[in-house]
ZAMARGU-4260 file (C-alpha; in steps of 0.2 Angstrom, whole numbers, plus 5000, padded with zeros to 4 digits):
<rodrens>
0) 5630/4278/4523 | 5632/4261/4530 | 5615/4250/4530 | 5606/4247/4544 | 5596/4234/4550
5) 5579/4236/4543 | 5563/4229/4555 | 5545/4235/4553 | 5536/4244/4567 | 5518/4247/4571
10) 5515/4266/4571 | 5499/4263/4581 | 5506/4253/4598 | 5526/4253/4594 | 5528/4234/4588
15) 5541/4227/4579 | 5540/4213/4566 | 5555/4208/4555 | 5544/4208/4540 | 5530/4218/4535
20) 5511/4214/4536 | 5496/4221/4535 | 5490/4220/4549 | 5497/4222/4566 | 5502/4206/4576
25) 5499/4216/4593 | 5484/4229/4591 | 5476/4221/4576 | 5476/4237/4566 | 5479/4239/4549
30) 5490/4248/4534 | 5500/4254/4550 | 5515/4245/4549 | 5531/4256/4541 | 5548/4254/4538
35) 5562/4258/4550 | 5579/4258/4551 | 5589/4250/4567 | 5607/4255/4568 | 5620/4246/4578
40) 5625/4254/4594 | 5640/4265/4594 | 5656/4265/4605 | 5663/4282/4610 | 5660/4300/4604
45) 5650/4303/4589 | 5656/4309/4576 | 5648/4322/4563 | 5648/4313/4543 | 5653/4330/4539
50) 5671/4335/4535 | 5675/4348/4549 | 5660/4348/4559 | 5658/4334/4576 | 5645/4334/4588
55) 5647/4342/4603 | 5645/4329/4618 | 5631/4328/4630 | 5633/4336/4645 | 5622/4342/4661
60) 5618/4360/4663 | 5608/4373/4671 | 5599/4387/4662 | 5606/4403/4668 | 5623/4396/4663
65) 5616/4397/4646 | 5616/4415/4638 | 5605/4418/4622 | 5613/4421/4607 | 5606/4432/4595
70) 5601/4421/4580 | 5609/4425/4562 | 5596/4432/4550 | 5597/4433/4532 | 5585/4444/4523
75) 5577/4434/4507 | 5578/4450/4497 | 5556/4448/4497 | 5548/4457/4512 | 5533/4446/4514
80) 5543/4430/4513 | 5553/4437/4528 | 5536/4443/4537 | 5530/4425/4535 | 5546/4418/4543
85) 5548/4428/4555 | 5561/4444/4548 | 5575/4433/4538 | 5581/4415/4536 | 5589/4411/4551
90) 5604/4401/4549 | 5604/4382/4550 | 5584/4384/4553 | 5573/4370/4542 | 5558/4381/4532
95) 5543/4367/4527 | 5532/4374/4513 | 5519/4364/4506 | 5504/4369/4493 | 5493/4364/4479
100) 5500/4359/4463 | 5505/4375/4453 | 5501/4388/4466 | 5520/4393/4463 | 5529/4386/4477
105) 5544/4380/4465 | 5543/4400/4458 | 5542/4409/4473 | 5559/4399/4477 | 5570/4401/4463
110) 5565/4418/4465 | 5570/4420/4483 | 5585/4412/4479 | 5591/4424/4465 | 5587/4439/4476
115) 5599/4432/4489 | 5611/4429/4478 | 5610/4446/4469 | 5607/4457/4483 | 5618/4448/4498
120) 5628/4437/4491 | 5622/4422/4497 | 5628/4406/4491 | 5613/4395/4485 | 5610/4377/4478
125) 5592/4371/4472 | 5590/4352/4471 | 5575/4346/4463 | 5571/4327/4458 | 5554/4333/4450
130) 5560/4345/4435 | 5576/4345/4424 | 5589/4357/4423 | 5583/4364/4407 | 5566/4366/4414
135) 5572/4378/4429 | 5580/4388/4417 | 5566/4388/4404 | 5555/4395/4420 | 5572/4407/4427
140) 5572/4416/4407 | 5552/4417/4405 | 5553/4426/4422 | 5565/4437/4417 | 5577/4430/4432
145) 5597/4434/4431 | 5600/4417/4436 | 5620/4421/4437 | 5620/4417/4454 | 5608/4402/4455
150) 5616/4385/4458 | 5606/4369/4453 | 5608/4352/4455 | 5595/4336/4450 | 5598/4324/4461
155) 5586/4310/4472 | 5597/4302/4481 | 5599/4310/4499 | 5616/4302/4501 | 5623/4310/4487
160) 5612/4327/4488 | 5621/4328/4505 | 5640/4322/4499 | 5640/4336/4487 | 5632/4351/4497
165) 5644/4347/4510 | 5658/4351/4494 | 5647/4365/4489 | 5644/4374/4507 | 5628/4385/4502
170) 5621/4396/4513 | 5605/4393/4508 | 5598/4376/4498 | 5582/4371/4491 | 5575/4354/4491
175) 5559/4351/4479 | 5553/4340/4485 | 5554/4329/4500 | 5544/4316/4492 | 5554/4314/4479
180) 5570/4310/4490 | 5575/4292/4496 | 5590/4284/4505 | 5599/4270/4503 | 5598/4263/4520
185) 5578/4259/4516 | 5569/4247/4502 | 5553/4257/4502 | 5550/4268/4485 | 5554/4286/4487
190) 5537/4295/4493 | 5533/4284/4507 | 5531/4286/4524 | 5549/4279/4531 | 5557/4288/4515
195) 5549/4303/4518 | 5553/4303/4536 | 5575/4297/4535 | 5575/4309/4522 | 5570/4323/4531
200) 5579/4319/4546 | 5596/4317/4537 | 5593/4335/4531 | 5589/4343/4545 | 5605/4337/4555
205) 5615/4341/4540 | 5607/4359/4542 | 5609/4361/4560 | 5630/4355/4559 | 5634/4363/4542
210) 5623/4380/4547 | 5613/4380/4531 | 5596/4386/4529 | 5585/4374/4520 | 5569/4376/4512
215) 5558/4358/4509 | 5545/4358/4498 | 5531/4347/4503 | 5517/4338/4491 | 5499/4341/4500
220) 5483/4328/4500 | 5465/4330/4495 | 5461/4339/4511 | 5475/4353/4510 | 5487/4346/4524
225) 5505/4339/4521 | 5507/4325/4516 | 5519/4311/4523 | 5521/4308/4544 | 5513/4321/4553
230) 5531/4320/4565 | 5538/4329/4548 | 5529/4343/4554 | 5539/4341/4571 | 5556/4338/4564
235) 5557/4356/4555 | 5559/4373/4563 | 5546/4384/4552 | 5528/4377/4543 | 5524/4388/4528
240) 5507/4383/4519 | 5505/4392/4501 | 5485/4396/4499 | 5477/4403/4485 | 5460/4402/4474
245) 5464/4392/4459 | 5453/4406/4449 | 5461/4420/4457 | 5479/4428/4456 | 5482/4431/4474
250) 5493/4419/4484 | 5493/4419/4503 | 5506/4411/4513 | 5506/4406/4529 | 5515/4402/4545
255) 5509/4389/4556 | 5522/4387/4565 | 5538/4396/4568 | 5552/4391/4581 | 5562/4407/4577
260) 5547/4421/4575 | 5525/4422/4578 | 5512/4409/4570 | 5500/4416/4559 | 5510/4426/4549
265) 5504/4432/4535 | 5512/4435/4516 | 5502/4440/4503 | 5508/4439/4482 | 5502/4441/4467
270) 5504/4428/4451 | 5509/4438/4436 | 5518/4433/4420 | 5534/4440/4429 | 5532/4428/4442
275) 5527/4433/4462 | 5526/4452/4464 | 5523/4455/4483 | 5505/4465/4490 | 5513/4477/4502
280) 5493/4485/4506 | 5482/4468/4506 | 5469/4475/4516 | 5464/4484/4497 | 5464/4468/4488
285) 5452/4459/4498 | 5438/4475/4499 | 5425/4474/4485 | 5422/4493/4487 | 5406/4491/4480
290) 5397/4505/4469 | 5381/4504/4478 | 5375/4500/4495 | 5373/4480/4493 | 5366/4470/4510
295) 5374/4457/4517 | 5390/4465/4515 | 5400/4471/4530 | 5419/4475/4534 | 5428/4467/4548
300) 5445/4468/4555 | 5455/4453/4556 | 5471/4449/4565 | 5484/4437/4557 | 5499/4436/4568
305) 5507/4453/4569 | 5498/4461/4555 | 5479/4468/4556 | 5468/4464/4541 | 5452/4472/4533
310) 5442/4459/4524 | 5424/4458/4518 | 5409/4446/4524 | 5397/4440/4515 | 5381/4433/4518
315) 5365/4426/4508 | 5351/4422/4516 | 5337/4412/4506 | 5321/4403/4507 | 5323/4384/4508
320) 5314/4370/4499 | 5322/4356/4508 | 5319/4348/4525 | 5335/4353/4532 | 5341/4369/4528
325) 5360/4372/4521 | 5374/4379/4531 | 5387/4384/4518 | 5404/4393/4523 | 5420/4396/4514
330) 5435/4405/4523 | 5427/4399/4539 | 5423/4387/4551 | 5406/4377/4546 | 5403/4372/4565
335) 5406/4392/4571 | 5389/4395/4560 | 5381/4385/4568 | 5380/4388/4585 | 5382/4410/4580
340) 5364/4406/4571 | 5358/4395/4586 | 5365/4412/4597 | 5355/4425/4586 | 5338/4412/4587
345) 5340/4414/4606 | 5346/4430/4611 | 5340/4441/4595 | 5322/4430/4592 | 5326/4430/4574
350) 5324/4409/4568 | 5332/4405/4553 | 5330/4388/4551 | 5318/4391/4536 | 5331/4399/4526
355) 5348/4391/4519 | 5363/4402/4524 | 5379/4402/4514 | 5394/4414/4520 | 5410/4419/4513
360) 5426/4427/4516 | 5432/4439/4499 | 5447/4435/4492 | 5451/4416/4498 | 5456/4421/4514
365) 5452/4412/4529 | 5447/4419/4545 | 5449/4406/4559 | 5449/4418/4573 | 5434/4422/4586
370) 5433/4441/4582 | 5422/4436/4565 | 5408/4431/4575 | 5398/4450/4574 | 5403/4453/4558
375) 5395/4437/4552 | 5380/4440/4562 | 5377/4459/4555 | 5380/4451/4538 | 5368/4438/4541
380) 5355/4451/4547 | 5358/4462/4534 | 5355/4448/4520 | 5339/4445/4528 | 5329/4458/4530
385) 5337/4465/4513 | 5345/4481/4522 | 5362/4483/4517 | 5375/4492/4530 | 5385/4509/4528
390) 5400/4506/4518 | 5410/4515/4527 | 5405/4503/4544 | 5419/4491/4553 | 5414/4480/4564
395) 5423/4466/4576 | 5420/4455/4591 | 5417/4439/4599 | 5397/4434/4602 | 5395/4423/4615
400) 5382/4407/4620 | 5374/4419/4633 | 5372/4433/4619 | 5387/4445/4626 | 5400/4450/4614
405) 5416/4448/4621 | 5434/4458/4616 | 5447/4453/4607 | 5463/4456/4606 | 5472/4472/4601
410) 5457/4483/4597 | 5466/4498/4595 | 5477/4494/4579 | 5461/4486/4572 | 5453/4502/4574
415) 5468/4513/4569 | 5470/4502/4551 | 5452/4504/4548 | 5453/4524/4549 | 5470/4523/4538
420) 5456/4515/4524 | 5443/4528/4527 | 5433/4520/4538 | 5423/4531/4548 | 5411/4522/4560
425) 5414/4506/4569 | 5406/4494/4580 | 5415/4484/4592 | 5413/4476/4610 | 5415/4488/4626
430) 5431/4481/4631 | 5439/4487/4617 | 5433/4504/4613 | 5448/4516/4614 | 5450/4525/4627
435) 5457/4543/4621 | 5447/4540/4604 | 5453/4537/4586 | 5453/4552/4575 | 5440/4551/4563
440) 5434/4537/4570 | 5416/4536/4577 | 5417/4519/4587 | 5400/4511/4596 | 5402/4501/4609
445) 5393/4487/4615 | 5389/4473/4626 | 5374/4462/4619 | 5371/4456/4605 | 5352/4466/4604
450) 5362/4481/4605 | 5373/4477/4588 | 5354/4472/4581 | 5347/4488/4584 | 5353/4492/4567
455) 5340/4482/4560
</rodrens>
């Protein structure tokens, strides 16, 4: 590729400078000032860099004239990789994944890849510029992988990743990782923010001309989130987020956004020796199914993209010895605590704020959604007056400031998943109470919240 000029602009306000600095000449910020690449203007049509392909020139249409055309899918041979993504790889789409270090991003792609190849097919590549060639295959024969049809290449360089895949033509190729790539056009080390950025959009219109489906792996920071340019994030077609509890074997992945299918999908793995084993019924691993009656224990039905979801919440209420009492949440938000324990003071008379409350989600799943808000509360309440619920009680629904609970959406499959788990009673707001009923299903609806804390 032919070098470009290289200037220096201010991602804050836009400037330019020729040379870097640390702080902007214009705005006066700081550590904002990146490297670009300026190319020379072009004469005539533009042409593709890849043998066979050219890009189609710009022209003025209106919508009708454009007909949808039904996008190519191609199973991954791995059903909740395909649910996450939407039902298949589509062709010439760009799949982000990120996660922490040694959650099995690396392994759940090698094995994707052989499966395509094995079951469809498919011709594949994997590049990585982390690990050798003799570690994938270490990893490929401790899985117990036929890595027959598995094509690998170690290479940083996006120049010559890109010269030799469009030789190779795979249907599907794997970088690992994106912040291992750099090009020749920049001067910044591989792993930095220009880098990251011209890498990334180098591969994504080599995907888009040569139809091939890449996956990019993607480092995260501290606080969980990709790391590199947010506009990253912008440039692909599909966001995948690979979560997990480091003491625990499950992995969830996540769909946070999809071009080509719903957000908020979910996928849900086991780690074993043998690699990533999918959970075709999740809704059982995330269920204590406790021996006894326990209080401040309470099932709710949560909704992740197209797929409803029984999880258990958990809540411990307990008599505090410092001047501001602790609010304490994993798997949900901190700030929803707050303002649902300021709701039950209100509206239920029941003050906590002589009491530390600490509330978890089972399994490492996180709930971000509304509909949690009664099953916290009911948890809550049960925690505190040391009454534990019927186990075989779901519960769902949206409080309000002004104490009403609110519906949320599709009720009915909510309901319907809890009775295919044995769930016999269920409280949920009015608005979503079935009409024709649910067999063995006993549903209560309500309307205030000193209706669900009549239980108590």
């Amino acid at each position: 590729m032919a070098r470009g000029n290289v200037q220096y602009q201010c991602q804050e306000c836009g400037a330019a400078a020729p040379k870097w600095s640390g702080q902007c000449p214009e705005c006066g910020t700081w550590n904002t000032m990146i490297e670009v690449v300026v190319e020379e203007g072009r004469v005539g049509k533009r042409q593709s860099r890849f043998v066979g392909y050219a890009s189609s020139p710009s022209a003025i249409c209106s919508l009708e004239e454009v007909q949808p055309g039904d996008e190519v899918r191609m199973r991954t041979g791995i059903a909740e990789l395909d649910r996450a993504i939407g039902g298949g790889v589509v062709t010439g789409s760009v799949v982000l994944i990120g996660g922490d270090p040694g959650i099995g991003k690396s392994t759940l792609l090698i094995q994707t890849l052989i499966a395509m190849a094995e079951a469809l097919g498919v011709k594949t590549l994997y590049v990585t510029g982390e690990e050798s060639m003799q570690q994938i295959s270490l990893r490929a024969h401790r899985l117990g992988l036929n890595a027959k049809g598995l094509r690998l290449l170690t290479e940083t360089n996006v120049e010559g990743i890109l010269k030799l895949a469009a030789k190779e033509r795979p249907q599907v190729m794997v970088i690992d990782s994106i912040q291992t790539l750099y090009t020749d056009s920049l001067q910044s080390a591989p792993g930095a923010v220009a880098q990251v950025r011209e890498s990334a959009a180098q591969l994504v219109r080599y995907a888009k001309e040569m139809g091939t489906a890449v996956f990019l792996v993607g480092h995260v920071t501290k606080e969980g989130t990709l790391a590199g340019p947010r506009v990253l994030e912008h440039m692909v077609d599909t966001v995948l987020y690979f979560e997990g509890d480091s003491g625990s074997r499950f992995r969830v992945i996540r769909a946070v956004k999809n071009r080509y299918g719903a957000v908020n999908e979910l996928g849900v793995f086991a780690m074993t020796d043998k690699g990533l084993r999918e959970v075709s019924n999740p809704s059982a691993i995330f269920l204590s199914r406790h021996e006894v009656d326990v209080a401040g224990s309470v099932i709710m039905v949560t909704r992740e993209g197209t797929r409803p979801l029984l999880v258990e919440v958990q809540a411990l209420v307990d008599t505090t010895h410092l001047a501001n009492p602790r609010r304490v949440t994993v798997g949900l938000e901190s700030n929803r605590l707050a303002m649902l324990l300021a709701v039950l003071h209100r509206h239920g008379g029941v003050a906590t704020y002589e009491h530390d409350v600490f509330v978890n989600v089972v399994g490492g799943v996180r709930v971000s959604e509304t509909g949690a808000d009664l099953a916290i509360l009911l948890a809550i309440m049960s925690s505190l007056r040391n009454q534990p619920l019927p186990r075989d009680l779901v519960v769902f629904g949206e409080v309000g400031l002004a104490g009403e609970i609110r519906p949320v959406q599709s009720g009915p499959e909510r309901l319907r998943e809890a009775a295919k788990h044995g769930f016999r009673r269920a409280i949920v707001p009015s608005a979503n109470a079935p009409k024709k009923g649910i067999s063995g299903l006993s549903v209560k609806a309500i309307t205030r919240i000193e209706e669900a804390l009549g239980h108590f």
